[in-house]
C-alpha positions as CSV (number, residue, x, y, z in Angstrom):
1,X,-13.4,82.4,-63.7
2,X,-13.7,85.7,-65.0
3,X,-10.7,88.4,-64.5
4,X,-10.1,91.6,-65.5
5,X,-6.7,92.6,-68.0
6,X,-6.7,96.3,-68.6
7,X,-10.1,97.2,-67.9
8,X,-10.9,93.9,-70.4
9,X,-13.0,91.2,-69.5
10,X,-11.4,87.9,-70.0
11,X,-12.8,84.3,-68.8
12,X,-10.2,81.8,-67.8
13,X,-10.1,78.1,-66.3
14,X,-9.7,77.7,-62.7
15,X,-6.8,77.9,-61.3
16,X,-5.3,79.5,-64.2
17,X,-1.5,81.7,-63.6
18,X,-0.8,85.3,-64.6
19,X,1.1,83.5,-67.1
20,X,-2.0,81.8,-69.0
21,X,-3.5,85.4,-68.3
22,X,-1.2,87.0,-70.3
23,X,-0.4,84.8,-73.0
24,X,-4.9,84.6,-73.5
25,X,-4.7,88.9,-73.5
26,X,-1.8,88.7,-75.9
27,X,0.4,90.7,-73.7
28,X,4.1,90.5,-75.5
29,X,6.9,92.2,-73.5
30,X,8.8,94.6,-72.6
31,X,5.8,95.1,-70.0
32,X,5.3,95.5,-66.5
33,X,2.5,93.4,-64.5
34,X,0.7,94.2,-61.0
35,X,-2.2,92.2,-60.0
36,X,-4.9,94.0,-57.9
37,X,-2.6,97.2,-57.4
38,X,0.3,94.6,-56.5
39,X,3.7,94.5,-58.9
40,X,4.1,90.4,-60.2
41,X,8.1,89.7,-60.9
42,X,8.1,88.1,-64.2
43,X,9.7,85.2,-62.4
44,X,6.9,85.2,-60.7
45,X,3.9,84.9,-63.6
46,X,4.0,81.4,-64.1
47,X,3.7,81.0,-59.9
48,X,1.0,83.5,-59.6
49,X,-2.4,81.6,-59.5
50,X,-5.4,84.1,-60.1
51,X,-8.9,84.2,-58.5
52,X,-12.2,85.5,-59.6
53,X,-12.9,89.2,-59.9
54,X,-8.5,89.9,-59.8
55,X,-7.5,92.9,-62.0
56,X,-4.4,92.6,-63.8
57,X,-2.3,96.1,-64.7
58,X,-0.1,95.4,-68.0
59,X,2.1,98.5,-68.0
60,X,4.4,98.8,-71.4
61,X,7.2,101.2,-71.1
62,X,7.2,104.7,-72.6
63,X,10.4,106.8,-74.3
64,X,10.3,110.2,-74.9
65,X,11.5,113.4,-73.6
């Protein structure tokens, strides 16, 4: 199936979790998900099965002043 991870294409099995998402984008923490506009717990990722077309938000925190 074929998702979207930041505006990237990426092609994954079927019924493939955020988690495999993630871990095929290379994502590595601290980050923040939402799938299609939705916030994902990360106790959540490995639960969260994806479908065609879903866009995934990876979000990394930003410091400054």
């Amino acid at each position: 199936m074929d998702i979207e991870v930041n505006q990237t294409p990426l092609s994954l099995p079927e019924q493939a979790t955020l988690a495999d998402a993630l871990s095929a984008f290379g994502a590595r923490p601290p980050f923040a998900v939402a799938v299609n506009g939705e916030f994902v717990a990360r106790g959540q990722h490995a639960a969260r099965t994806l479908s065609a077309g879903d866009r995934i938000d990876v979000v990394h925190p930003v410091a400054g002043g």
